[in-house]
py3Dmol code that shows the C-alpha trace and the ligand (Angstrom):
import py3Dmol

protein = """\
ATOM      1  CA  UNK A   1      23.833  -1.124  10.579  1.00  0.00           C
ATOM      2  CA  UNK A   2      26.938   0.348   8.924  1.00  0.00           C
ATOM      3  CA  UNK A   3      29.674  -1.247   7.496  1.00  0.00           C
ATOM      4  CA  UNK A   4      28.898  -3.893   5.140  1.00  0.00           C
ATOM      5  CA  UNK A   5      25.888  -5.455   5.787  1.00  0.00           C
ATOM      6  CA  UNK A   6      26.032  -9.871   5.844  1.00  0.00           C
ATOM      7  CA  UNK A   7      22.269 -11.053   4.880  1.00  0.00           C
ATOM      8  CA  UNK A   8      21.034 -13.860   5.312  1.00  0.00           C
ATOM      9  CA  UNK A   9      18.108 -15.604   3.224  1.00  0.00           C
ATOM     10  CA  UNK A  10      15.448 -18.461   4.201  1.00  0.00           C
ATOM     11  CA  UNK A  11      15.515 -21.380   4.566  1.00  0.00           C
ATOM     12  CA  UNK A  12      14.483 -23.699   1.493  1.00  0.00           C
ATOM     13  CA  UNK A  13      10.989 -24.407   0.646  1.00  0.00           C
ATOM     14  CA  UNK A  14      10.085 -27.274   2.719  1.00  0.00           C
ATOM     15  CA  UNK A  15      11.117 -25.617   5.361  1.00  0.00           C
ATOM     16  CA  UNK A  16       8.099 -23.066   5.509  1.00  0.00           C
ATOM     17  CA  UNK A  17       5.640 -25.038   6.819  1.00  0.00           C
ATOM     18  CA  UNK A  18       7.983 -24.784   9.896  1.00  0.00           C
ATOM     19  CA  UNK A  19       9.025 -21.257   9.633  1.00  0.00           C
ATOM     20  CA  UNK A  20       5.100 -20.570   9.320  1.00  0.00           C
ATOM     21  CA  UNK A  21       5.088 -22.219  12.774  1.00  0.00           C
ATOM     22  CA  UNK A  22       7.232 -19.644  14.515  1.00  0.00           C
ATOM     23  CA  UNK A  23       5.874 -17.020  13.110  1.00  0.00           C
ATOM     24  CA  UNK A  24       2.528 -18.549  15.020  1.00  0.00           C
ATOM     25  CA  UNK A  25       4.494 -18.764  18.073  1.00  0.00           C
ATOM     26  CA  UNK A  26       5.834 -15.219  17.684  1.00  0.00           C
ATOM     27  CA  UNK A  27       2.493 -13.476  16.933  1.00  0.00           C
ATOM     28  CA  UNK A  28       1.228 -15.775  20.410  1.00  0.00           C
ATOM     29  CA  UNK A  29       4.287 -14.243  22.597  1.00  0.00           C
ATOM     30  CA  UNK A  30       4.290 -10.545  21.406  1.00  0.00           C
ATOM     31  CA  UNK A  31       2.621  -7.674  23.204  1.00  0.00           C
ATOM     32  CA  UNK A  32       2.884  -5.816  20.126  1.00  0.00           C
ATOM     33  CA  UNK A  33       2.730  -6.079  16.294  1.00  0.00           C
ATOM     34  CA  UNK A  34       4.334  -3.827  13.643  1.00  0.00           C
ATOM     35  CA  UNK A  35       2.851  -4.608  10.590  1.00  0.00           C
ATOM     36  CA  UNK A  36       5.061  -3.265   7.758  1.00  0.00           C
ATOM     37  CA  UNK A  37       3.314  -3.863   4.593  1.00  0.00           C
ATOM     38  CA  UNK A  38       4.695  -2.905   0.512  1.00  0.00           C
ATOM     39  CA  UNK A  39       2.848  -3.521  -2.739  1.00  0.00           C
ATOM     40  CA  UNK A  40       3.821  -7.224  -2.725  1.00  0.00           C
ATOM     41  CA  UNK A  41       1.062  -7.639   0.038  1.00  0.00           C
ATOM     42  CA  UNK A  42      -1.746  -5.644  -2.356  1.00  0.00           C
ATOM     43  CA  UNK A  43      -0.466  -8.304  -5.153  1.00  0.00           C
ATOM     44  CA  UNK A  44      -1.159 -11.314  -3.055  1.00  0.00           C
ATOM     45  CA  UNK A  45      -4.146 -10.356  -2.524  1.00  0.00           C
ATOM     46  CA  UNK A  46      -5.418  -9.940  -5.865  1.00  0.00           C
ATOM     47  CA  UNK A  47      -4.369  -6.349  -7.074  1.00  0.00           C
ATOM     48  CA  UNK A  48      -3.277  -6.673 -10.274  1.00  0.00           C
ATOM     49  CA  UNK A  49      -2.762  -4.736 -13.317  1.00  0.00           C
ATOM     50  CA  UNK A  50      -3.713  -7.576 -15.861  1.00  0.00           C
ATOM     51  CA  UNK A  51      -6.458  -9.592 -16.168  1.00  0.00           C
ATOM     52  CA  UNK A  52     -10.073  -9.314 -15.429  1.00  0.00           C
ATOM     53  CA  UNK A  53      -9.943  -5.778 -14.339  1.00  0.00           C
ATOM     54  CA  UNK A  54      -7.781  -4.327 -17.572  1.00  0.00           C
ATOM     55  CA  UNK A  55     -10.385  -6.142 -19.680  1.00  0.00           C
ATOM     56  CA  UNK A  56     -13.354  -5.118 -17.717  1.00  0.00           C
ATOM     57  CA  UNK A  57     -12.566  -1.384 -16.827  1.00  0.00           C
ATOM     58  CA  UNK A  58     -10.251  -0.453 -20.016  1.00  0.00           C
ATOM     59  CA  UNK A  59     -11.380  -2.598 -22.786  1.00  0.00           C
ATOM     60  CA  UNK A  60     -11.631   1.178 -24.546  1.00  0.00           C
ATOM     61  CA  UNK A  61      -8.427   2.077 -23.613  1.00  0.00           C
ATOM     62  CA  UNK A  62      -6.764  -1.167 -24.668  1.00  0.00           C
ATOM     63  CA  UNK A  63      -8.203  -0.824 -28.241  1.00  0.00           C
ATOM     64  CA  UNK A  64      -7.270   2.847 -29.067  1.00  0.00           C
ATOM     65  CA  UNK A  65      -4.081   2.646 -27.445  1.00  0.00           C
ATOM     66  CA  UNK A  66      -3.029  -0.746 -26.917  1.00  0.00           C
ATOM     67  CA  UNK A  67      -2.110  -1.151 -23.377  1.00  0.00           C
ATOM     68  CA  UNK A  68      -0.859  -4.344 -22.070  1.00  0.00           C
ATOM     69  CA  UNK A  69      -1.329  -3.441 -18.340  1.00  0.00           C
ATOM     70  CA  UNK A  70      -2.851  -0.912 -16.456  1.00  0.00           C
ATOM     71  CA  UNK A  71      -0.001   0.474 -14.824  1.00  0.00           C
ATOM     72  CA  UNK A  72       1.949   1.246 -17.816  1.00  0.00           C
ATOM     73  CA  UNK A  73      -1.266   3.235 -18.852  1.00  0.00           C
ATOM     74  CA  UNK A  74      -0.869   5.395 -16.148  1.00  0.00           C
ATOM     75  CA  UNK A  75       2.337   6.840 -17.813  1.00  0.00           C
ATOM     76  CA  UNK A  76       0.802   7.358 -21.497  1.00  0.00           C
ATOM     77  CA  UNK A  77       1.151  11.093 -23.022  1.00  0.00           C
ATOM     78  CA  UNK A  78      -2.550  11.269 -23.891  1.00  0.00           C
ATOM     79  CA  UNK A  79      -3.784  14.106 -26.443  1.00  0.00           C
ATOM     80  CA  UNK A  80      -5.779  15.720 -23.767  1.00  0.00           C
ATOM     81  CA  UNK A  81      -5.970  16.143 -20.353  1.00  0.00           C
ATOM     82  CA  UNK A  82      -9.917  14.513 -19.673  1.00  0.00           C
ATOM     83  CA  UNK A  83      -8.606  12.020 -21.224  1.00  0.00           C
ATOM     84  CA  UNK A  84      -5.901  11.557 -18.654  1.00  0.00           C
ATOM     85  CA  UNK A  85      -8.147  11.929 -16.127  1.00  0.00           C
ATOM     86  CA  UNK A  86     -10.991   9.521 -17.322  1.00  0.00           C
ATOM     87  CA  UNK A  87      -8.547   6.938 -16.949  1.00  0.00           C
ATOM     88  CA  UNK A  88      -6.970   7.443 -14.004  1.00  0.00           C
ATOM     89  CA  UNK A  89     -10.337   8.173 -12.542  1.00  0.00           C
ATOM     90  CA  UNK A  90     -10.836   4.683 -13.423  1.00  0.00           C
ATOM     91  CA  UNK A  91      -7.610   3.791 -12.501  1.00  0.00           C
ATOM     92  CA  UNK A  92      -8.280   5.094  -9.127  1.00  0.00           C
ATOM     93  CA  UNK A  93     -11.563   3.365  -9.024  1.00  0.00           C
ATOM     94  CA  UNK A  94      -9.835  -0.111  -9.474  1.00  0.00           C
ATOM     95  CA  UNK A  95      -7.205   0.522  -7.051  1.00  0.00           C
ATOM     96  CA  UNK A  96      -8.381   2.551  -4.113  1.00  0.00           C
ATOM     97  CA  UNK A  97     -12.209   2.265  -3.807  1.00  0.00           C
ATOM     98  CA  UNK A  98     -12.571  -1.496  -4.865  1.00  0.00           C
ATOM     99  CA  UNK A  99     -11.762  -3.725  -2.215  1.00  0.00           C
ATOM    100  CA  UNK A 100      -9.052  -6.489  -3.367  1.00  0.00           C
ATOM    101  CA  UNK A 101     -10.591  -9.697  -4.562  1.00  0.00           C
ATOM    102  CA  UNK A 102      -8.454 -12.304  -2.107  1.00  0.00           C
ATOM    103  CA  UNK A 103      -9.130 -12.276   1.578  1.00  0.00           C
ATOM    104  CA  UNK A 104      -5.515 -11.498   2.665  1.00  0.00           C
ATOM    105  CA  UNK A 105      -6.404  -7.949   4.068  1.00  0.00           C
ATOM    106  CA  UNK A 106      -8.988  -9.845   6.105  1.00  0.00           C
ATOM    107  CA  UNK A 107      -6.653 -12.887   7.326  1.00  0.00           C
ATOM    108  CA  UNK A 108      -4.254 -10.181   8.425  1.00  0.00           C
ATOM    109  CA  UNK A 109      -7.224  -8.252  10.876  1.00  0.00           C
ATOM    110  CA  UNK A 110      -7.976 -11.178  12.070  1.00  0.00           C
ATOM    111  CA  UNK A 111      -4.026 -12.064  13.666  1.00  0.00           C
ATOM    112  CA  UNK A 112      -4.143  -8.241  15.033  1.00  0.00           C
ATOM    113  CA  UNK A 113      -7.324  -7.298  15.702  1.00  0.00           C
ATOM    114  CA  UNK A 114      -7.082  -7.190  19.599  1.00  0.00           C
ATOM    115  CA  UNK A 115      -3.484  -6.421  20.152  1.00  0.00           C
ATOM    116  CA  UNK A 116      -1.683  -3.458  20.385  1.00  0.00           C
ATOM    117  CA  UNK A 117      -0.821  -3.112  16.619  1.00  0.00           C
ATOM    118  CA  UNK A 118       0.410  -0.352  14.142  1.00  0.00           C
ATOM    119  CA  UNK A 119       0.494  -0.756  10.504  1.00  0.00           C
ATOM    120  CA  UNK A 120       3.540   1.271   8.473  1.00  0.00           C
ATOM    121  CA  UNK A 121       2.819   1.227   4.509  1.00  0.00           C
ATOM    122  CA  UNK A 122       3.972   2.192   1.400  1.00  0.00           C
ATOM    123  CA  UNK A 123       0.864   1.343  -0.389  1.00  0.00           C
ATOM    124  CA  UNK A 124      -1.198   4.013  -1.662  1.00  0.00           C
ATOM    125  CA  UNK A 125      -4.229   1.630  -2.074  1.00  0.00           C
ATOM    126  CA  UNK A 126      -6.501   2.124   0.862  1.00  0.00           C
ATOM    127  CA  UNK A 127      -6.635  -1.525   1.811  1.00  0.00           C
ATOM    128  CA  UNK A 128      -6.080  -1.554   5.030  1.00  0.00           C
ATOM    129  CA  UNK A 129      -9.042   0.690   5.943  1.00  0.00           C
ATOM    130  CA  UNK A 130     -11.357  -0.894   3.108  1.00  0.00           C
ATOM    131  CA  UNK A 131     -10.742  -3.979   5.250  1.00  0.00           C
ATOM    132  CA  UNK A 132     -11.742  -2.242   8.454  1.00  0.00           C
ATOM    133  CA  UNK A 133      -8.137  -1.651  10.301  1.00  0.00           C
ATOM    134  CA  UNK A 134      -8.045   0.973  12.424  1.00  0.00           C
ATOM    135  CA  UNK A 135      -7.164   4.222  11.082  1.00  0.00           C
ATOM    136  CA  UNK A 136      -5.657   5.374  14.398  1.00  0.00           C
ATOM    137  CA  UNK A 137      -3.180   2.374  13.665  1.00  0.00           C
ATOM    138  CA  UNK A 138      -1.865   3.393  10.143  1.00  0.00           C
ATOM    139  CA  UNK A 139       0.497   5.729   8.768  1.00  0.00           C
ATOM    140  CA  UNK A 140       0.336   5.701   5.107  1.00  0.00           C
ATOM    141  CA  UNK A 141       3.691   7.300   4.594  1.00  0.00           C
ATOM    142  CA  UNK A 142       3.092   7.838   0.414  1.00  0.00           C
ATOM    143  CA  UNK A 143       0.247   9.050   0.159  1.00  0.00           C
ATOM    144  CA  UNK A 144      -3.300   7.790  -0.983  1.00  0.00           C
ATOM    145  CA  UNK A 145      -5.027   7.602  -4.093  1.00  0.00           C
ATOM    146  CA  UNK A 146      -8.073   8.888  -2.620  1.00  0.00           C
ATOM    147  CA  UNK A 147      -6.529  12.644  -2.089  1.00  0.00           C
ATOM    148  CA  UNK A 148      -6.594  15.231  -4.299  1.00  0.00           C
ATOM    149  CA  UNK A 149      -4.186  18.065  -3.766  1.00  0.00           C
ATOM    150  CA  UNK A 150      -2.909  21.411  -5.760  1.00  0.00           C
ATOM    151  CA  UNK A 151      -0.437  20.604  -8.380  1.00  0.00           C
ATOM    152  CA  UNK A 152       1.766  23.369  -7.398  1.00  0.00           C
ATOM    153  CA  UNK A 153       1.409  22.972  -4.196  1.00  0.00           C
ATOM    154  CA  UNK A 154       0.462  26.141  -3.142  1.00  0.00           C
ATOM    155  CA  UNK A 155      -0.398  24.595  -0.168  1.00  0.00           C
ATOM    156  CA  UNK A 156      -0.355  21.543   2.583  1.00  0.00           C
ATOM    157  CA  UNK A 157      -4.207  20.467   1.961  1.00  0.00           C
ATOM    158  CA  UNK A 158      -5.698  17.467   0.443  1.00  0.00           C
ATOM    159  CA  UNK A 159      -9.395  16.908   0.036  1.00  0.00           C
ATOM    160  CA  UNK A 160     -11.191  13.451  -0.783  1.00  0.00           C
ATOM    161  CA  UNK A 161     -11.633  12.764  -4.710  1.00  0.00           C
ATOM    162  CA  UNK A 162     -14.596  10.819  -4.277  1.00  0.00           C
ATOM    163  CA  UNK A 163     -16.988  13.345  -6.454  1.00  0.00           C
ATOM    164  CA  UNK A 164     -13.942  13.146  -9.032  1.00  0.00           C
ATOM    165  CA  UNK A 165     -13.835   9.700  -9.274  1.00  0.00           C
ATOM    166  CA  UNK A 166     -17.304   9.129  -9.356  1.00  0.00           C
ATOM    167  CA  UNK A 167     -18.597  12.569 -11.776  1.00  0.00           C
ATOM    168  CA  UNK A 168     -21.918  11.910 -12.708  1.00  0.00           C
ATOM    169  CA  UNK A 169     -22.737  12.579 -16.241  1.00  0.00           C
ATOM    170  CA  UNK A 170     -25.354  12.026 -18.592  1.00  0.00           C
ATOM    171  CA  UNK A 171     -23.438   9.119 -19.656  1.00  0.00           C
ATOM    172  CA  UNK A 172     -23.518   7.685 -16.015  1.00  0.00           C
ATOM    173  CA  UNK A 173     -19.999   7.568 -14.123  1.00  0.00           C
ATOM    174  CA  UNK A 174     -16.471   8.115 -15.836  1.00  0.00           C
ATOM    175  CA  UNK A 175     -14.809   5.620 -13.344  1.00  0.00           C
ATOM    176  CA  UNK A 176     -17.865   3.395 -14.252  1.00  0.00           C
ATOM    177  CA  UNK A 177     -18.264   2.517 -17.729  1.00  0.00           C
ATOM    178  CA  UNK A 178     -21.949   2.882 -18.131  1.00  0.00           C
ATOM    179  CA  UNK A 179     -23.608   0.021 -20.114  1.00  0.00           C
ATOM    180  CA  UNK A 180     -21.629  -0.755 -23.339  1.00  0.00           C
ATOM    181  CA  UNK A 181     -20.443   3.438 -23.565  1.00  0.00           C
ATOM    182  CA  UNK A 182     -17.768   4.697 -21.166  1.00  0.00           C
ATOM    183  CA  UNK A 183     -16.739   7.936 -21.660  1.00  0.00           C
ATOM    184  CA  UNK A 184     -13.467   8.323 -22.081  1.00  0.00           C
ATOM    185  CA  UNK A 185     -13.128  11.882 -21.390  1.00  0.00           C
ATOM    186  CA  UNK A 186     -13.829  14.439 -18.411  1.00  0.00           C
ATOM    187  CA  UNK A 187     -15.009  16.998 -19.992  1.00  0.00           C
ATOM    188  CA  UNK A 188     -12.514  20.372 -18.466  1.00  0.00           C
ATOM    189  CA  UNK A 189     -15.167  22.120 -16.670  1.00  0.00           C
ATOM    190  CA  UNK A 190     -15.579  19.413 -14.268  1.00  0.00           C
ATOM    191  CA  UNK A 191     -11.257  18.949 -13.459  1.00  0.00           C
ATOM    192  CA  UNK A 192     -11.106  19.846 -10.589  1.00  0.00           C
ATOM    193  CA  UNK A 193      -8.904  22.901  -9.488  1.00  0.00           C
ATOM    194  CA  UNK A 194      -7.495  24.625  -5.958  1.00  0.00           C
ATOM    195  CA  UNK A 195      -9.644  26.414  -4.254  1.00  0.00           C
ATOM    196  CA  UNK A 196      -6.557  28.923  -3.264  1.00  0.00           C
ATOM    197  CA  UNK A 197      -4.920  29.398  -6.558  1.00  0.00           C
ATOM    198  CA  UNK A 198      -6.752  27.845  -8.659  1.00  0.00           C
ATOM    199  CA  UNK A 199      -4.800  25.858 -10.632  1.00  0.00           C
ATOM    200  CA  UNK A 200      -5.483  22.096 -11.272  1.00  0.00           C
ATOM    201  CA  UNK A 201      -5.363  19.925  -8.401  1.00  0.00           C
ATOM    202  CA  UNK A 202      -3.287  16.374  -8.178  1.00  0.00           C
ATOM    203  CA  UNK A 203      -3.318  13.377  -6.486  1.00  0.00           C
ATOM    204  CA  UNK A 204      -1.500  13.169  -3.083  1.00  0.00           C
ATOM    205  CA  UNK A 205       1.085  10.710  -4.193  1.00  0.00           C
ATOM    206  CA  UNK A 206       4.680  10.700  -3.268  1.00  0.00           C
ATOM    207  CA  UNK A 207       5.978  10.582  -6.846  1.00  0.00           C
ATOM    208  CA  UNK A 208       7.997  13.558  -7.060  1.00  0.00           C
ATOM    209  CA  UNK A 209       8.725  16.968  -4.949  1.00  0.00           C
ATOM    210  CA  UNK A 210       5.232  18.288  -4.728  1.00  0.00           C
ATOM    211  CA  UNK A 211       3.878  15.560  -2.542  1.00  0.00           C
ATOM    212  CA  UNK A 212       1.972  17.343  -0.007  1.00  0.00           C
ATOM    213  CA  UNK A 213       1.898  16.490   3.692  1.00  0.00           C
ATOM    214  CA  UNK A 214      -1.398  17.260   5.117  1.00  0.00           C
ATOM    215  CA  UNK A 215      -2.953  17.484   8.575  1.00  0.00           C
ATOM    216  CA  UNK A 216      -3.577  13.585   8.185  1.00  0.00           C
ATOM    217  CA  UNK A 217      -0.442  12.972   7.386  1.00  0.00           C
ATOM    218  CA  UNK A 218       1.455  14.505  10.183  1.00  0.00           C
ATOM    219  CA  UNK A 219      -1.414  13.045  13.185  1.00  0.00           C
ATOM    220  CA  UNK A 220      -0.561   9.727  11.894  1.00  0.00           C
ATOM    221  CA  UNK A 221       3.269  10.333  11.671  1.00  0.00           C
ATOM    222  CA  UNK A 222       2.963  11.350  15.464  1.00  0.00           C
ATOM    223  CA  UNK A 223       1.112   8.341  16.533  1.00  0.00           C
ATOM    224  CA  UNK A 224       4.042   6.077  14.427  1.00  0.00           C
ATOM    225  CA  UNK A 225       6.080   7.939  16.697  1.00  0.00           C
ATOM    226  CA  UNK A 226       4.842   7.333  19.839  1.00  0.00           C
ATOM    227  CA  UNK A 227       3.889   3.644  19.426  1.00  0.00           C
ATOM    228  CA  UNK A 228       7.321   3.110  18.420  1.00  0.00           C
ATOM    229  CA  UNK A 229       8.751   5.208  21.687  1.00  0.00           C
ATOM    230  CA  UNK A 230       5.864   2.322  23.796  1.00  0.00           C
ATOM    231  CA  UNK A 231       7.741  -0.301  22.548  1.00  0.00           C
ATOM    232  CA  UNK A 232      10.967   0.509  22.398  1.00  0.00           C
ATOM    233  CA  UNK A 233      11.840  -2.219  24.548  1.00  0.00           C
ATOM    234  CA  UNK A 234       9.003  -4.012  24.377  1.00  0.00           C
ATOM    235  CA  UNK A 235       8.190  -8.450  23.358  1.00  0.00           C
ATOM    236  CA  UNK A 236       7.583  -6.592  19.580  1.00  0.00           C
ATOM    237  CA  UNK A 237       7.142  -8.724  16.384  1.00  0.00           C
ATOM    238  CA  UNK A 238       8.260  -6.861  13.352  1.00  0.00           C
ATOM    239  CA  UNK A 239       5.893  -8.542  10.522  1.00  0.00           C
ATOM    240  CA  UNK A 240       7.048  -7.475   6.961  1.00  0.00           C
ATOM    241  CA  UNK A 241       4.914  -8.529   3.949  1.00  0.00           C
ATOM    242  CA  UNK A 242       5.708  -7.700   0.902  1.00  0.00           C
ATOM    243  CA  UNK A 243       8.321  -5.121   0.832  1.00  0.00           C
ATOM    244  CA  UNK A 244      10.649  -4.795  -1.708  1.00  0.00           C
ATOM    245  CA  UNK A 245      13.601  -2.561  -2.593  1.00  0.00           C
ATOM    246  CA  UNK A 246      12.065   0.393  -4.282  1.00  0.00           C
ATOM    247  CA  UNK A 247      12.417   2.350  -0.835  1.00  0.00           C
ATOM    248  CA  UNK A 248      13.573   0.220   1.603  1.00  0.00           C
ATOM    249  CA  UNK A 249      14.306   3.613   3.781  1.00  0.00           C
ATOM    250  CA  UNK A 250      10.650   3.455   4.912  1.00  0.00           C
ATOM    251  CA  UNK A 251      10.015   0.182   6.327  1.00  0.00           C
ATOM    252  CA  UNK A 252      12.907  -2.577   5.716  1.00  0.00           C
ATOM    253  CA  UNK A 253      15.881  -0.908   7.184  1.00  0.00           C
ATOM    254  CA  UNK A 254      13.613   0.752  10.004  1.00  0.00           C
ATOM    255  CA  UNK A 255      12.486  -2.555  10.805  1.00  0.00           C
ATOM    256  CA  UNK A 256      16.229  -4.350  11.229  1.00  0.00           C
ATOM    257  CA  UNK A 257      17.537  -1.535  13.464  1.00  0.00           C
ATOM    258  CA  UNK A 258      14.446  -1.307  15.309  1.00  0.00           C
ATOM    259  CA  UNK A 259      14.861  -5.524  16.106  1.00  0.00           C
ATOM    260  CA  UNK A 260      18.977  -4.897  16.183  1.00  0.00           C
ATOM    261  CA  UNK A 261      18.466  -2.128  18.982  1.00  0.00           C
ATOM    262  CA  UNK A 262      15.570  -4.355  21.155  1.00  0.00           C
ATOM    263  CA  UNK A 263      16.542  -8.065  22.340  1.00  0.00           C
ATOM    264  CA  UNK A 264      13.180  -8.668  22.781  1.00  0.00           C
ATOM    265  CA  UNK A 265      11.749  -7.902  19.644  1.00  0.00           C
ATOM    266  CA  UNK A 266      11.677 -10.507  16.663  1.00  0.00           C
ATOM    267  CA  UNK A 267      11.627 -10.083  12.889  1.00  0.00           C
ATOM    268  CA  UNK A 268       9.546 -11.628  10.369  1.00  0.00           C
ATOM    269  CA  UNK A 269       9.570 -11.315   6.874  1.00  0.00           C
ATOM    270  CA  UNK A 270       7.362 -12.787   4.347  1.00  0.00           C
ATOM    271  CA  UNK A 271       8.198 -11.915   0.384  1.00  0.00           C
ATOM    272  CA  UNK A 272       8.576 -14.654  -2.675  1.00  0.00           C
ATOM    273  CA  UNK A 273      12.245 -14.417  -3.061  1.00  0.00           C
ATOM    274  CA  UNK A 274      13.719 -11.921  -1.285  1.00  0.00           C
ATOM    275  CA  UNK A 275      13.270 -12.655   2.420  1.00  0.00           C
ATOM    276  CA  UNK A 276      16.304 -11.703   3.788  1.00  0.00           C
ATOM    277  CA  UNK A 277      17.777 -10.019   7.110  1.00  0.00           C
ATOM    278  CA  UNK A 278      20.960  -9.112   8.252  1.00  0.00           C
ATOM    279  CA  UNK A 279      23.434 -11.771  10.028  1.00  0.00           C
ATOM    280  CA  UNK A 280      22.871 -10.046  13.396  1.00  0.00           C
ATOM    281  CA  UNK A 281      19.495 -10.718  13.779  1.00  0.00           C
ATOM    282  CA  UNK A 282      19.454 -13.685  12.451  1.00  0.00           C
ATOM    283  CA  UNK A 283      18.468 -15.339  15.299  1.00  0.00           C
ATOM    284  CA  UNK A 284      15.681 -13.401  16.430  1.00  0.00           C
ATOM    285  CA  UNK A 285      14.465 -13.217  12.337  1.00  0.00           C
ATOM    286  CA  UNK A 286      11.757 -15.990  11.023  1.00  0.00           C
ATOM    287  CA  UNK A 287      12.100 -15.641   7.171  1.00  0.00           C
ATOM    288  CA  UNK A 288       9.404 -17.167   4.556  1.00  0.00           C
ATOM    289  CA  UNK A 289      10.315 -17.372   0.778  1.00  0.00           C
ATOM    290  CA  UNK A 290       6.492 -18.339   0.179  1.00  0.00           C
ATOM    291  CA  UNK A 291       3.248 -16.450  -1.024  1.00  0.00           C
ATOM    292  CA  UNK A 292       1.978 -14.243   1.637  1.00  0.00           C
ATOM    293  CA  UNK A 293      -1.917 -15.143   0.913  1.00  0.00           C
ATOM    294  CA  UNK A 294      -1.214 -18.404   1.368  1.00  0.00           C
ATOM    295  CA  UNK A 295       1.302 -18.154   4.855  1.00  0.00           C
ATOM    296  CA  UNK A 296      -1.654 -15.586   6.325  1.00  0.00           C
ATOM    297  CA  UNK A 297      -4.311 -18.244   5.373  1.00  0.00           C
ATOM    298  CA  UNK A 298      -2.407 -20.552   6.934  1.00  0.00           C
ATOM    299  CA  UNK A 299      -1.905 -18.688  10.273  1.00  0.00           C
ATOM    300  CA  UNK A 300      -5.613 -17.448  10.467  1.00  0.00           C
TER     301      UNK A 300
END
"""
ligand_1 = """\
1
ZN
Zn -3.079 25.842 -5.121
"""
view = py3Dmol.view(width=600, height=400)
view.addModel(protein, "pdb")
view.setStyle({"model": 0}, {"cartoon": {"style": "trace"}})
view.addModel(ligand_1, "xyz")
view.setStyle({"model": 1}, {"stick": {}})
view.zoomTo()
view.show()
């Protein structure tokens, strides 16, 4: 892969009821499945930072501040920090402990359920244990919204942020607007802070230099590792969903030298305009410019 790289995109629209095809006939040949999925999969399958859930979890937050979309919330300089938390508790809330509305996660379990399968993501979301994948088969290489870890870090530990998330008060839960009065600040006794140092803790997100790799982590880094030295030569089926080109070091490019290096391993990529894989694989690459809920529906 050096030089300058000759891509290749899919083939027009009606086309993909044909390209869905071989990726049937792939998934039926291979004796193993990478599944390498980015947030375009999450947004297929219903994650979104708009609609229902901005109106139903941050009507508050919409009014005082204005907010078009969740996400750009996330990035507000609020007066204080409960405030910051109480929304990204609920922030958290909508995006890691809520399962997604569509049934894409599911449609995918059911193509890999009993094969040998490993599933490499970018996605911080906890979706693909929500819908019962096998933890042993993930590496979730940026973290999860579901850890906490020390802001410093003065150390390589995480803990779950379940009791943050969810803080009972009188009020009811801060990730849970109670009734018609959601609080819309923790108060700063109950931020939660290191148990080493003590200062306040963070979520284990790979957003800058302090992203912490924990025990978890590494296990699952190891077992990424080792399926991939099983199959190095092995009928393997490369299934990309939804990756884009925020860090295409993680999955994309892995993926194309992984199929470049094996003759026996195929390449599939399903994104809404940008499927696309290098001239030398072309062959052995089924690409679908088409919704991914709707090619996995289609296939399960
Ligand atoms: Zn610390």
């Amino acid at each position: 892969m050096n030089g300058t790289l000759r891509l290749v995109g899919a083939p027009k629209a009606g086309k993909t009821p044909a390209q869905i095809e071989r990726l049937r006939e792939a998934l039926d040949a291979a004796d193993a499945v990478v599944i390498g999925a980015g947030a375009g999969l999450s947004t297929a399958a219903g994650l979104t930072y708009t609609g229902e859930c901005l109106t139903r979890w941050f009507s508050d937050f919409v009014d005082r501040y204005g907010f078009a979309d969740m996400y750009s919330g996330g990035f507000y300089p609020f007066a204080s920090f409960g405030e910051h938390r109480a929304y990204w508790s609920r922030y958290i809330y909508c995006n890691r402990y809520m399962r997604a509305p569509g049934s894409v996660y599911a449609d995918l379990l059911d193509l890999v359920r009993d094969r040998d399968y490993f599933v490499l993501t970018t996605n911080v979301d906890h979706q693909f244990q929500l819908a019962g994948f096998d933890k042993r088969r993930l590496f979730y290489t940026q973290g999860d919204y579901g850890l906490l870890q020390c802001s410093e870090p003065c150390h390589a530990g995480t803990c779950d942020n379940r009791a943050q998330v969810f803080v009972q008060g009188e009020d009811g839960l801060y990730a849970l607007p109670a009734g018609m009065r959601p609080r819309m600040e923790v108060p700063s006794e109950l931020v939660p802070h290191c148990p080493v140092c003590g200062r306040p803790m963070s979520m284990n997100l790979r957003s800058d230099g302090t992203f912490v790799e924990d025990e978890g982590w590494h296990r699952a880094a190891e077992r990424w590792a080792d399926f991939q030295r099983r199959h190095e030569r092995a009928r393997t089926l490369y299934l990309e969903l939804g990756v884009g080109y925020n860090t295409p070091v993680i999955i994309k490019f892995p993926f194309w030298r992984a199929v470049a290096s094996n003759r026996r391993a195929t390449y599939a990529c399903v994104n809404m305009g940008e499927a696309v894989a290098p001239i030398d694989i072309e062959r052995r690459s089924i690409l679908i410019d088409a919704d991914i809920a709707r090619v996995l529906s289609a296939l399960a």
